[in-house]
C-alpha positions, -999 to 999 in steps of 0.1 A, spaced: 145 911 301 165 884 306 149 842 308 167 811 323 148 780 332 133 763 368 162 740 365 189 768 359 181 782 389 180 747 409 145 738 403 133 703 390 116 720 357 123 734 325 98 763 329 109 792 314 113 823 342 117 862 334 133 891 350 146 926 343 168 925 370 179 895 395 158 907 421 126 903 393 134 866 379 143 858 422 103 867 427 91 856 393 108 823 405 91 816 437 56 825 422 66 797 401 78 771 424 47 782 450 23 768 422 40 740 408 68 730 435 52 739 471 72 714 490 102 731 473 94 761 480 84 759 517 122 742 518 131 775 505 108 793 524 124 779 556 159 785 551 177 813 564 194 834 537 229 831 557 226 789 552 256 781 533 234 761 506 212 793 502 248 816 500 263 795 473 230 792 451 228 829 454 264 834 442 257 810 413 225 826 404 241 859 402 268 841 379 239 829 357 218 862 357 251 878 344 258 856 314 221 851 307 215 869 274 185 895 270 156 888 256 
């Protein structure tokens, strides 16, 4: 299991956010921002995966997720 925070991953937060794989800690995520950051997450909700903003945050997520340590 791996942990990086709301903010790591772009959010305003310092939650903390698990995942066994990058798929996981993507969904454990957006439970999170739905019930603390609902305007941010309908933003995210709303914008196509092929967006350039949403292309680059995924490519630095998965950059994250990699040198995230296990926990």
């Amino acid at each position: 299991m791996k942990t990086m925070t709301c903010s790591q991953m772009g959010g305003p937060c310092d939650a903390k956010i698990t995942g066994n794989t990058p798929e996981d800690m993507m969904k454990n995520a957006m439970k999170h921002l739905e019930a603390v950051h609902p305007d941010m997450a309908k933003t995210v909700h709303e914008t196509p995966e092929n967006d350039p903003m949403m292309v680059a945050w995924r490519e630095k997520f998965m950059k994250d997720w990699e040198a995230a340590k296990q926990s």
